[in-house]
N, CA, C and O atoms as a GROMACS GRO file, in nm:
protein
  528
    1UNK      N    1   1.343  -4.268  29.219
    1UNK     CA    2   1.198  -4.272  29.224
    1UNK      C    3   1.136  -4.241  29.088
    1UNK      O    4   1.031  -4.294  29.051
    2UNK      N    5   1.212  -4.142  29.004
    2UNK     CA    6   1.130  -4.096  28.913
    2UNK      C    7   1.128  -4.208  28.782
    2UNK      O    8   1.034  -4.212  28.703
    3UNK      N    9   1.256  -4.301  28.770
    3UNK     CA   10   1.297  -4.387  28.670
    3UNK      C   11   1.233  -4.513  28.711
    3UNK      O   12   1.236  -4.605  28.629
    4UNK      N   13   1.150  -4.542  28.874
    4UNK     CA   14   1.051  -4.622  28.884
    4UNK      C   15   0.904  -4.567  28.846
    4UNK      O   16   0.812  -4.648  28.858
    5UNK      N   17   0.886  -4.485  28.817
    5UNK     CA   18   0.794  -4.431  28.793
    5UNK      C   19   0.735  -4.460  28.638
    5UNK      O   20   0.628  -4.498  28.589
    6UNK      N   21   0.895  -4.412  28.580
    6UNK     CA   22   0.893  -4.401  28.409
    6UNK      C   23   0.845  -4.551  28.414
    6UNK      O   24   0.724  -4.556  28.395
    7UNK      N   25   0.904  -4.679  28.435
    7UNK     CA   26   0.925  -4.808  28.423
    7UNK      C   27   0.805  -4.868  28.419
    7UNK      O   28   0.773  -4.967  28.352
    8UNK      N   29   0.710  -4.775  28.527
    8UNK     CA   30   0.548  -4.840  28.559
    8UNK      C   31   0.498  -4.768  28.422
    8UNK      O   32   0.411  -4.842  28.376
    9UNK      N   33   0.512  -4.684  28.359
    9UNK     CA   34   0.445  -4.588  28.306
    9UNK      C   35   0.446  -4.678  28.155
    9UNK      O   36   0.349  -4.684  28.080
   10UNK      N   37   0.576  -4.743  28.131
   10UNK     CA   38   0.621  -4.781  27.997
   10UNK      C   39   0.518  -4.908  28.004
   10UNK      O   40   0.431  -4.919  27.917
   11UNK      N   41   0.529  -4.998  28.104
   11UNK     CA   42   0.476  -5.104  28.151
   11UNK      C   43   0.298  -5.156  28.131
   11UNK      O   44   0.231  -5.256  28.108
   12UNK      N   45   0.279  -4.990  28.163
   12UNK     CA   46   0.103  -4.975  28.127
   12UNK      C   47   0.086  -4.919  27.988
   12UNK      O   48  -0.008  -4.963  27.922
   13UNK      N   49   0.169  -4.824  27.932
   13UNK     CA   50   0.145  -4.860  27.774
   13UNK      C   51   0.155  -4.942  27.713
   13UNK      O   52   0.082  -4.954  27.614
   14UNK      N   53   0.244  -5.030  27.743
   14UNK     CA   54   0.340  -5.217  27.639
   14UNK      C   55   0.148  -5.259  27.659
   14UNK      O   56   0.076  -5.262  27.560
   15UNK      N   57   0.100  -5.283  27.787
   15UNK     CA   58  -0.051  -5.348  27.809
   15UNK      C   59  -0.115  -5.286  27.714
   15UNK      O   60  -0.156  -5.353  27.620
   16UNK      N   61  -0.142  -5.132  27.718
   16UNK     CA   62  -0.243  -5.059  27.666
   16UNK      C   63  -0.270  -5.112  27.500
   16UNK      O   64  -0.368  -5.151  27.436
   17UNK      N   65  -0.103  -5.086  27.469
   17UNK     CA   66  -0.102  -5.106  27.304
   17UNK      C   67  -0.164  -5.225  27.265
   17UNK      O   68  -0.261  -5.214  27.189
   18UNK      N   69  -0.126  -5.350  27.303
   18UNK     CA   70  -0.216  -5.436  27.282
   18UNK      C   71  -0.341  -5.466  27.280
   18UNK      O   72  -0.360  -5.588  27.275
   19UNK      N   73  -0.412  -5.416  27.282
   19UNK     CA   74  -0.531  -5.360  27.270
   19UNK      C   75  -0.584  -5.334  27.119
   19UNK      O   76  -0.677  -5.392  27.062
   20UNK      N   77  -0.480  -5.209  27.059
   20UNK     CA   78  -0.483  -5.155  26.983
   20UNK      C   79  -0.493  -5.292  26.829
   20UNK      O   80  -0.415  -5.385  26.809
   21UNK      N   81  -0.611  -5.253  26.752
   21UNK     CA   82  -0.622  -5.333  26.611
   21UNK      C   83  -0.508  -5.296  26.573
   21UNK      O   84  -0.429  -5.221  26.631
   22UNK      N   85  -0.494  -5.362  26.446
   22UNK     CA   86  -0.350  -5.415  26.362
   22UNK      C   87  -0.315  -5.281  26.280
   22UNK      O   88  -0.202  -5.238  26.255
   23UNK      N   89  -0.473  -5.213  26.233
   23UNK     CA   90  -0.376  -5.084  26.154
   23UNK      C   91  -0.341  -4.966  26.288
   23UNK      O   92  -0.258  -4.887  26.244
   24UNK      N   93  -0.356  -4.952  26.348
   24UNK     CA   94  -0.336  -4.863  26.455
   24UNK      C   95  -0.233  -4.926  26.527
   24UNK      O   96  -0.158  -4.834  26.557
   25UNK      N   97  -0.172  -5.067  26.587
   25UNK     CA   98  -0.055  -5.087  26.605
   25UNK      C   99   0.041  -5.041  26.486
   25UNK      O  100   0.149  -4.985  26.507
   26UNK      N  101  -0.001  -5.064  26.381
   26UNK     CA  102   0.153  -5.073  26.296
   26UNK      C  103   0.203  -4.900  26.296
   26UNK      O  104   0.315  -4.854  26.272
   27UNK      N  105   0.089  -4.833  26.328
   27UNK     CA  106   0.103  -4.702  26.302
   27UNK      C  107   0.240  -4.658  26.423
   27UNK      O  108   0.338  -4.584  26.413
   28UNK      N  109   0.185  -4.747  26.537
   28UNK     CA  110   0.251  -4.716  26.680
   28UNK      C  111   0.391  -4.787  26.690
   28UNK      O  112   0.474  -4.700  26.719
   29UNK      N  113   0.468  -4.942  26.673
   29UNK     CA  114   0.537  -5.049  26.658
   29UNK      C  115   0.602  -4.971  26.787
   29UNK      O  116   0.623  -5.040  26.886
   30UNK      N  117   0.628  -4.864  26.791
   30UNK     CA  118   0.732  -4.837  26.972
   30UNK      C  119   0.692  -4.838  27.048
   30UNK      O  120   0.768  -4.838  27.145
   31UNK      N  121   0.517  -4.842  27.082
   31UNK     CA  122   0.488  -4.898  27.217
   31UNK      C  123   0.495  -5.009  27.230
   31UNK      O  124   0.494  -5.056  27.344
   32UNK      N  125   0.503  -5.093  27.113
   32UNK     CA  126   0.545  -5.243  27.184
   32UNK      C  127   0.669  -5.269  27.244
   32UNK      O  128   0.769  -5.198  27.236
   33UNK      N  129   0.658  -5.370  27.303
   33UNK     CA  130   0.818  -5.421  27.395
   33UNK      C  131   0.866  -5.482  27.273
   33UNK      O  132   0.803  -5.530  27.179
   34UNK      N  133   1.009  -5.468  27.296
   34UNK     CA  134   1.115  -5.553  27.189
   34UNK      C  135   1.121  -5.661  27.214
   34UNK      O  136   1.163  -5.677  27.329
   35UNK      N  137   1.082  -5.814  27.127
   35UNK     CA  138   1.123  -5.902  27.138
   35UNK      C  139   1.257  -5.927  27.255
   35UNK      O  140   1.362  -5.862  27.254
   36UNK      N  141   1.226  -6.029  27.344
   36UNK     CA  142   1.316  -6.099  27.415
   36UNK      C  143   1.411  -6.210  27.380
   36UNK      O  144   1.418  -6.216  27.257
   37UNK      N  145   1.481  -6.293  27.432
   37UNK     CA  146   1.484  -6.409  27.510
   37UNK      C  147   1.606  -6.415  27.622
   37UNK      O  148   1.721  -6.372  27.612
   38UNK      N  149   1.532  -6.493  27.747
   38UNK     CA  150   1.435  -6.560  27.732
   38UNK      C  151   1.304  -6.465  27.755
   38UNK      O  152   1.317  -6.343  27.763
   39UNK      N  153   1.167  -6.537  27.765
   39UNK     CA  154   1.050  -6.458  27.768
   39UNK      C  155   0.908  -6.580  27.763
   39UNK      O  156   0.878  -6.674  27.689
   40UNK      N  157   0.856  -6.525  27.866
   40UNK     CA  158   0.747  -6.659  27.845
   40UNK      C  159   0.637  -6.548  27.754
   40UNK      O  160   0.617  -6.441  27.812
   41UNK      N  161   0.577  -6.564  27.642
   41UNK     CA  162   0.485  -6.498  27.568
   41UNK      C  163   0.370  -6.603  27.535
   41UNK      O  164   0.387  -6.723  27.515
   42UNK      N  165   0.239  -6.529  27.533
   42UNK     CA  166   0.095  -6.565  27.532
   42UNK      C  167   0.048  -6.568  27.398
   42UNK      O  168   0.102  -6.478  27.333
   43UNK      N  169  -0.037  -6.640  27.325
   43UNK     CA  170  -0.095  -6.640  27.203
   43UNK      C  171  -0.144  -6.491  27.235
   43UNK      O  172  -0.186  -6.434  27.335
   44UNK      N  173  -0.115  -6.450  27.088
   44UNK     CA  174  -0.186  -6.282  27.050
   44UNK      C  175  -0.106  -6.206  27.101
   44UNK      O  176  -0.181  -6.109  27.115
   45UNK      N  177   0.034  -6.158  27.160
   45UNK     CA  178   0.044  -6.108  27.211
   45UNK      C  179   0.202  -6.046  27.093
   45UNK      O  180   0.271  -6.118  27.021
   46UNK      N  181   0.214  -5.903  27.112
   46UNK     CA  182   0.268  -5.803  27.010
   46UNK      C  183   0.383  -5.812  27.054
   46UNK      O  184   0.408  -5.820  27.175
   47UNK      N  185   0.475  -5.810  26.956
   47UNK     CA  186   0.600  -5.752  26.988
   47UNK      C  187   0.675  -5.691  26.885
   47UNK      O  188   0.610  -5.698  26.781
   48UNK      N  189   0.806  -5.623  26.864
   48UNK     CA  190   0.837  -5.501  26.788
   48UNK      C  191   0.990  -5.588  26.760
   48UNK      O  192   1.051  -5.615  26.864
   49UNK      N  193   1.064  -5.638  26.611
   49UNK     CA  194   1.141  -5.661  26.614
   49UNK      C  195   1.207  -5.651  26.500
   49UNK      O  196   1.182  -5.722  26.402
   50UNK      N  197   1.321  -5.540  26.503
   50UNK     CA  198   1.419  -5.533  26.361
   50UNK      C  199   1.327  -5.419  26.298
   50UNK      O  200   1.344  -5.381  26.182
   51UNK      N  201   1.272  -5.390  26.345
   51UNK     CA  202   1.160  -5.282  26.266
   51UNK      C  203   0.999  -5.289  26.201
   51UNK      O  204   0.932  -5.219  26.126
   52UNK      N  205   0.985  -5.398  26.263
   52UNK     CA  206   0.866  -5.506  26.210
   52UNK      C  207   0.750  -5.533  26.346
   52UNK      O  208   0.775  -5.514  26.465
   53UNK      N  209   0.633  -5.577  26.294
   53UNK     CA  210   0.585  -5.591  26.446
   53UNK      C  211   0.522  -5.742  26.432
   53UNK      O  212   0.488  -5.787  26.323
   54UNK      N  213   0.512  -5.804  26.537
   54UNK     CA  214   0.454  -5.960  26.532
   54UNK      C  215   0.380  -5.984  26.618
   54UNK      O  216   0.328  -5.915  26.706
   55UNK      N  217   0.372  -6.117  26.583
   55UNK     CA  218   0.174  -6.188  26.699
   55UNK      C  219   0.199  -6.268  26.711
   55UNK      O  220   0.220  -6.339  26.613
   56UNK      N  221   0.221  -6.336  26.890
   56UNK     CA  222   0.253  -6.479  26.914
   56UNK      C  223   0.137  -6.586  26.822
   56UNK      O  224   0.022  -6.559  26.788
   57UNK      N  225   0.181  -6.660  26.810
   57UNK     CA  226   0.112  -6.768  26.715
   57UNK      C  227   0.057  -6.860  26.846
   57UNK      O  228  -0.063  -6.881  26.868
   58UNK      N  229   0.166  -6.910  26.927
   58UNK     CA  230   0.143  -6.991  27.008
   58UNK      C  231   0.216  -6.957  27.140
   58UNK      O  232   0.332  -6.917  27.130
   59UNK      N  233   0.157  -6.971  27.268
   59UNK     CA  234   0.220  -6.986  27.418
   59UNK      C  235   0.393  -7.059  27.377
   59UNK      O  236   0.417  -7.151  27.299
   60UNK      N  237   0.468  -6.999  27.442
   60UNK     CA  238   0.636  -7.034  27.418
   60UNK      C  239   0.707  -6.970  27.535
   60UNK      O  240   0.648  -6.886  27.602
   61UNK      N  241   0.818  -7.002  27.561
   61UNK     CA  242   0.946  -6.928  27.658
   61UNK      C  243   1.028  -6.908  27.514
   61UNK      O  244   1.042  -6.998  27.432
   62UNK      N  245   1.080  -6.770  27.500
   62UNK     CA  246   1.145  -6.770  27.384
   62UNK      C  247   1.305  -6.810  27.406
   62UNK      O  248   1.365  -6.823  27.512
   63UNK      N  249   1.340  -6.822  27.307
   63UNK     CA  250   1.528  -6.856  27.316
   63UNK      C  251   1.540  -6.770  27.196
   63UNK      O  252   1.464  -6.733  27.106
   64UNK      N  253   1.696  -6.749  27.236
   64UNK     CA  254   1.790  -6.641  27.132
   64UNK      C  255   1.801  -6.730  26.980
   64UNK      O  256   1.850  -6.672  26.883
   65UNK      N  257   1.774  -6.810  26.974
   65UNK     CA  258   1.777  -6.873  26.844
   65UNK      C  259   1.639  -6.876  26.744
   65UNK      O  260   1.620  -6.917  26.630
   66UNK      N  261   1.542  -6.804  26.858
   66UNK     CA  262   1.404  -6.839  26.778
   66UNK      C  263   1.343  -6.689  26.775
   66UNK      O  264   1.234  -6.672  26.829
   67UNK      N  265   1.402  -6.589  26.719
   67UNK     CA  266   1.360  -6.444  26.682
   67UNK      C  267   1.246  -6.491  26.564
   67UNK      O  268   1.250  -6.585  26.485
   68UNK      N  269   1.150  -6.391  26.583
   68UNK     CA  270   1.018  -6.448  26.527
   68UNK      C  271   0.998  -6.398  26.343
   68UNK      O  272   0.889  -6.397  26.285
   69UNK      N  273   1.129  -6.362  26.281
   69UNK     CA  274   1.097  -6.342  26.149
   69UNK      C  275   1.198  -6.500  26.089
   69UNK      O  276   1.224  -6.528  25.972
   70UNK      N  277   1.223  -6.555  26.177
   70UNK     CA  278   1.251  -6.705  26.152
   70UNK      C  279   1.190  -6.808  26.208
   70UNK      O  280   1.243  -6.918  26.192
   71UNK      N  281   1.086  -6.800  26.276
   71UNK     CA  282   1.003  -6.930  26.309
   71UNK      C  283   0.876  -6.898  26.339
   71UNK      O  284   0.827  -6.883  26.451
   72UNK      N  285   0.797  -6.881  26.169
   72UNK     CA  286   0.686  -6.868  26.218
   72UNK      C  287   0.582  -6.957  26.228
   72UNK      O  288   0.468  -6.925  26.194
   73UNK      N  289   0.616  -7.084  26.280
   73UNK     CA  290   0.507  -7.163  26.363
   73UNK      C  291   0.514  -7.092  26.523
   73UNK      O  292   0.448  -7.158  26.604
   74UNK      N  293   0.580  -6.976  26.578
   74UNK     CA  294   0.542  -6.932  26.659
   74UNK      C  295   0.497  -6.787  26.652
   74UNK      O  296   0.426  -6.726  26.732
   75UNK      N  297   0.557  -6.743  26.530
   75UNK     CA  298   0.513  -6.570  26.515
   75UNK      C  299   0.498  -6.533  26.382
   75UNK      O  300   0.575  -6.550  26.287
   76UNK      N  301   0.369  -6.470  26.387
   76UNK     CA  302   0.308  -6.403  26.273
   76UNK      C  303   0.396  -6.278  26.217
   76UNK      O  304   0.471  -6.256  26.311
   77UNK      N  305   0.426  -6.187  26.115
   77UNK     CA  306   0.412  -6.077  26.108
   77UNK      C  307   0.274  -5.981  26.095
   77UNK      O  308   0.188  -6.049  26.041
   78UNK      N  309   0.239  -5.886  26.117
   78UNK     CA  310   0.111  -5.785  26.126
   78UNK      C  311   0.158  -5.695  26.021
   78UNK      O  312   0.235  -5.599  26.025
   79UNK      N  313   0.075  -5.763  25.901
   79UNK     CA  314   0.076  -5.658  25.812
   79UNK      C  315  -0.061  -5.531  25.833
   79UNK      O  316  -0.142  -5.507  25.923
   80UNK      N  317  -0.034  -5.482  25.718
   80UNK     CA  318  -0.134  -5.365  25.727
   80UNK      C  319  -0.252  -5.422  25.659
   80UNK      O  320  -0.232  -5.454  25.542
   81UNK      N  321  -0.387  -5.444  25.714
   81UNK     CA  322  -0.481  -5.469  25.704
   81UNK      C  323  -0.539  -5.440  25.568
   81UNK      O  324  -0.590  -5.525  25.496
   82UNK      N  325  -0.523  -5.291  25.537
   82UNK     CA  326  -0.599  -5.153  25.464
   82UNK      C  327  -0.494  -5.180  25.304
   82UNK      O  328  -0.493  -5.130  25.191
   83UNK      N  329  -0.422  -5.278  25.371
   83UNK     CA  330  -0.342  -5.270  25.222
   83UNK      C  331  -0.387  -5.375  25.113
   83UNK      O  332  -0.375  -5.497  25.124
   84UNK      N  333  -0.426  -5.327  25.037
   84UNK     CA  334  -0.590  -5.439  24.944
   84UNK      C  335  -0.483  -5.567  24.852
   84UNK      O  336  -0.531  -5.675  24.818
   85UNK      N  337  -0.309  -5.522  24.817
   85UNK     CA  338  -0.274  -5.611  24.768
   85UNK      C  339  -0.139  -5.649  24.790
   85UNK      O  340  -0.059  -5.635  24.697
   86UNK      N  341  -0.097  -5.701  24.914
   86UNK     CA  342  -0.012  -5.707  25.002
   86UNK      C  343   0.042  -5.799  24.934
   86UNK      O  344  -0.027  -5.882  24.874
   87UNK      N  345   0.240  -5.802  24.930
   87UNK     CA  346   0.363  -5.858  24.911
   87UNK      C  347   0.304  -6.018  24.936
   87UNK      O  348   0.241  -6.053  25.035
   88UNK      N  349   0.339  -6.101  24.827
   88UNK     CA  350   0.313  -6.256  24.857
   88UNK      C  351   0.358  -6.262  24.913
   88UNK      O  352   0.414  -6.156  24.935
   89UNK      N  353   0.397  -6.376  25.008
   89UNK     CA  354   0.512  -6.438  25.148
   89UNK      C  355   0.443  -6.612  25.124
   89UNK      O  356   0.336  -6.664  25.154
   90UNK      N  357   0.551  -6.655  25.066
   90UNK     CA  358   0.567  -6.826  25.102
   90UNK      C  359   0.504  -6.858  25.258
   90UNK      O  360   0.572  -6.865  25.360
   91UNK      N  361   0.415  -6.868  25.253
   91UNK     CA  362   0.359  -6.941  25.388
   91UNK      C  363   0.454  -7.092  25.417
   91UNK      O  364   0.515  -7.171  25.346
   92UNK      N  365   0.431  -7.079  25.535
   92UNK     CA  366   0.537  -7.182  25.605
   92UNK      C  367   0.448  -7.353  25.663
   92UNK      O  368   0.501  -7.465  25.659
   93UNK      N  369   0.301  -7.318  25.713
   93UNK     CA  370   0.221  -7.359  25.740
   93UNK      C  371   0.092  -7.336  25.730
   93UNK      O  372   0.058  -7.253  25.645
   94UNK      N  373  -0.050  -7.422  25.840
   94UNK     CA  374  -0.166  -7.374  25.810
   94UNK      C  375  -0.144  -7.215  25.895
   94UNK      O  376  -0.206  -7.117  25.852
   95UNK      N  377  -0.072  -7.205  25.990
   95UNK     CA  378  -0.099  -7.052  26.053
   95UNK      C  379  -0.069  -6.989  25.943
   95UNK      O  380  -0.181  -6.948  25.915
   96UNK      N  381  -0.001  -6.951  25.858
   96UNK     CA  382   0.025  -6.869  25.788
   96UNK      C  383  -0.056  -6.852  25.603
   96UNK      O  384  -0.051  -6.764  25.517
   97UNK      N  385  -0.121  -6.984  25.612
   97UNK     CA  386  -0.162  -6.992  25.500
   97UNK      C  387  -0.298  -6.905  25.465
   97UNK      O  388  -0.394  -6.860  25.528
   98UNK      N  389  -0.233  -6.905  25.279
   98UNK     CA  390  -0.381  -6.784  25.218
   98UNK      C  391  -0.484  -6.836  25.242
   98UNK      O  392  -0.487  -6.959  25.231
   99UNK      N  393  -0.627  -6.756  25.290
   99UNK     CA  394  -0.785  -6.829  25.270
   99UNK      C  395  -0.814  -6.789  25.133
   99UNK      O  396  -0.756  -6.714  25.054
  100UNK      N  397  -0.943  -6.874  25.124
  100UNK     CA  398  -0.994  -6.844  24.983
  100UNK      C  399  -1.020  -6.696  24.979
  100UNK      O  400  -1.059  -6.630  25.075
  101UNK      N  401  -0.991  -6.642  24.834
  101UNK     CA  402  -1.030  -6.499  24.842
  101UNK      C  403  -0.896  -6.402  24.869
  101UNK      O  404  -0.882  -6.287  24.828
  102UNK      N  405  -0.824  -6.461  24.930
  102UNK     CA  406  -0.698  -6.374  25.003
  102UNK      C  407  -0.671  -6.289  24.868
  102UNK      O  408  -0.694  -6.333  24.755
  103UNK      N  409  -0.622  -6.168  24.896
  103UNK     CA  410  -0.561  -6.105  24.767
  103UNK      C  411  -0.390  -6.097  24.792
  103UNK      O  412  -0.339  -6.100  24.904
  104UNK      N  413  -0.328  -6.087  24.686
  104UNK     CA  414  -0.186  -6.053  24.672
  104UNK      C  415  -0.125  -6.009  24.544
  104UNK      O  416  -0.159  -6.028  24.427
  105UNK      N  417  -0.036  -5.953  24.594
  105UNK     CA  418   0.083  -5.873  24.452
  105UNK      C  419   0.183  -5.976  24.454
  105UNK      O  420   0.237  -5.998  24.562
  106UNK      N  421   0.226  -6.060  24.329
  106UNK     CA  422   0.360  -6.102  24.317
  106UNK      C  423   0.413  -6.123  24.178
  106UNK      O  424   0.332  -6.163  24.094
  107UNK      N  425   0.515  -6.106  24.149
  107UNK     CA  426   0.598  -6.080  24.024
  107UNK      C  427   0.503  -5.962  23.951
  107UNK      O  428   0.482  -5.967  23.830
  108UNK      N  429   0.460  -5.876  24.019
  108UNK     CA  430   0.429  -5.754  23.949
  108UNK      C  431   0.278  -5.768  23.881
  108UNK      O  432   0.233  -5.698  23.791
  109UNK      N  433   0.211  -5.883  23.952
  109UNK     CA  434   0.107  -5.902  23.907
  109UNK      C  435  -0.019  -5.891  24.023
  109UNK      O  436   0.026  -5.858  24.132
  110UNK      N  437  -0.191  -5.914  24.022
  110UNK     CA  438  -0.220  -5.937  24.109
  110UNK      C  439  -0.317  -6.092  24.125
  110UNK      O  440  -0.368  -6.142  24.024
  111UNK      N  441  -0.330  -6.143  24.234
  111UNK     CA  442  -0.394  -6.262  24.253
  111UNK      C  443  -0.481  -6.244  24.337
  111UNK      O  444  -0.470  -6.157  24.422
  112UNK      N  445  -0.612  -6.345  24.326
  112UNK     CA  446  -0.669  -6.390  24.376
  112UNK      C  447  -0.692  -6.528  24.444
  112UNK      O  448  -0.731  -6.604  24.355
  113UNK      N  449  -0.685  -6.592  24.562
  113UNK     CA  450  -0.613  -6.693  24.599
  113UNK      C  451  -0.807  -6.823  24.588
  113UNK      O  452  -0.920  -6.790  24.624
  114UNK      N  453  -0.767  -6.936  24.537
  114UNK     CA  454  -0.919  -6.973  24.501
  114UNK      C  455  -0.897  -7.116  24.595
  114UNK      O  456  -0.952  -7.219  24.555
  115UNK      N  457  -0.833  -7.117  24.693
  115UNK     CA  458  -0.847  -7.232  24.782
  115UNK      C  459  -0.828  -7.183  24.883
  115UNK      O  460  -0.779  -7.071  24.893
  116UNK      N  461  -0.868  -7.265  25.000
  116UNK     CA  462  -0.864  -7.252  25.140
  116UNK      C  463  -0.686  -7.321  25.134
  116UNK      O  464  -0.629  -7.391  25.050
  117UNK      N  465  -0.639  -7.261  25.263
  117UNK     CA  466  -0.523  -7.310  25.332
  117UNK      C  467  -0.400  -7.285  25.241
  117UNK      O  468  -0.292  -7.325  25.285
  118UNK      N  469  -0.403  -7.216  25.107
  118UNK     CA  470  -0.333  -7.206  25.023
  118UNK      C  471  -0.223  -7.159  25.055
  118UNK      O  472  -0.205  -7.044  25.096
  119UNK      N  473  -0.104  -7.282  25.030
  119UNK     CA  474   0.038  -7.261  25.033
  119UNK      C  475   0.154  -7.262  24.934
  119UNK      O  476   0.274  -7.280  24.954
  120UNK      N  477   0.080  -7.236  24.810
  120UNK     CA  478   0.112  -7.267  24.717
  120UNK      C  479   0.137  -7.118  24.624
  120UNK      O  480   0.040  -7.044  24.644
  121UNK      N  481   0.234  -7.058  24.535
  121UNK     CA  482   0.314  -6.944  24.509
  121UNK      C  483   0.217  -6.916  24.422
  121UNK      O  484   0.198  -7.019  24.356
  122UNK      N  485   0.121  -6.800  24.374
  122UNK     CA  486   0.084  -6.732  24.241
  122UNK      C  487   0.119  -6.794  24.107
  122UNK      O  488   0.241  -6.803  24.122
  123UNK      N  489   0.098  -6.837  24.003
  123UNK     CA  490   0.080  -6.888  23.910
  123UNK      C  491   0.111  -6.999  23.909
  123UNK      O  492   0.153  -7.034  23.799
  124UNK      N  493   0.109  -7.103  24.010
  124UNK     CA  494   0.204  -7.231  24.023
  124UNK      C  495   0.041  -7.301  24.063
  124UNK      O  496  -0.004  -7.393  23.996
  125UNK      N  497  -0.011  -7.258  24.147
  125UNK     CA  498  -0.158  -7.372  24.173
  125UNK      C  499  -0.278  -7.286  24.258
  125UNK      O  500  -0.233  -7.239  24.362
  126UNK      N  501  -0.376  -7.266  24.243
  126UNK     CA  502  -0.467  -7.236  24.333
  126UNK      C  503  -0.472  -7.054  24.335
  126UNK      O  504  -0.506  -6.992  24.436
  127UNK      N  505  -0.449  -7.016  24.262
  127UNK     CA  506  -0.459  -6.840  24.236
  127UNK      C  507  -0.527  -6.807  24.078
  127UNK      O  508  -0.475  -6.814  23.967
  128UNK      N  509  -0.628  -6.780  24.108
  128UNK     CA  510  -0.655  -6.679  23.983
  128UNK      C  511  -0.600  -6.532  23.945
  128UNK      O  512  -0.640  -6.421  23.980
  129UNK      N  513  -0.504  -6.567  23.868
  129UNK     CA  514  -0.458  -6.393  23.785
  129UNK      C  515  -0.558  -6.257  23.788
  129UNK      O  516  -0.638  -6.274  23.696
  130UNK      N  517  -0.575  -6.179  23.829
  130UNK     CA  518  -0.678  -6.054  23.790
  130UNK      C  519  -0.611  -5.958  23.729
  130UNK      O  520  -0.514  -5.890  23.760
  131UNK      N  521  -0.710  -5.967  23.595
  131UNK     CA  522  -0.607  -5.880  23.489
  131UNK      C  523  -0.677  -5.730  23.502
  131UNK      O  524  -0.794  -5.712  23.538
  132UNK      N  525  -0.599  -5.641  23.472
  132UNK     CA  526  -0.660  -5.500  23.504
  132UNK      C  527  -0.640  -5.429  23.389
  132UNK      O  528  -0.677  -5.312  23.382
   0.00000   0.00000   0.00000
């Protein structure tokens, strides 16, 4: 009885957390449920994997071949919001791509991203340098 109990209990936090904005999840990543498969998952919806936390991109049944720090036309990572000059990451697509304005750190420098949809690496096209 009591390990059905725990089960409901875990069940209404996994809900609760989702809820929770992006800097206050990352703070939490163990109330989310661990990535599955299989698993039918909902756009927006959190999960905790390898030590990382993610955001369905799109409605899916997951499979063991599609863990979400390898296919992200279905899963985002949730960075930290508050962090003003966050690790570049090669965008894969438009889900993932920089907006105008986006800021980033790469090769030890910082950018400013001066196009929409920008998929393109820091000093290669579409980033202004900000020298400090």
């Amino acid at each position: 009885m009591k390990r059905e109990k725990a089960y409901q209990l875990r069940r209404m936090i996994e809900k609760a957390a989702q809820s929770l904005d992006d800097t206050d999840a990352l703070e939490a990543i163990q109330l989310y449920p661990a990535w599955v498969a299989p698993h039918d998952y909902v756009k927006d919806e959190r999960v905790q994997d390898e030590g990382l936390l993610y955001r369905c991109v799109q409605p899916h049944t997951s499979q063991a071949d599609w863990k979400p720090a390898i296919t992200p036309a279905l899963w985002a990572r949730v960075d930290n919001p508050a962090e003003e000059w966050p690790e570049w990451r090669q965008p894969t697509g438009a889900q993932d791509a920089y907006a105008n304005g986006a800021k980033v750190s790469h090769n030890g420098k910082h950018w400013i991203s001066t196009a929409d949809n920008n998929v393109w690496e820091p000093g290669v096209f579409g980033w202004d340098e900000v020298a400090e």
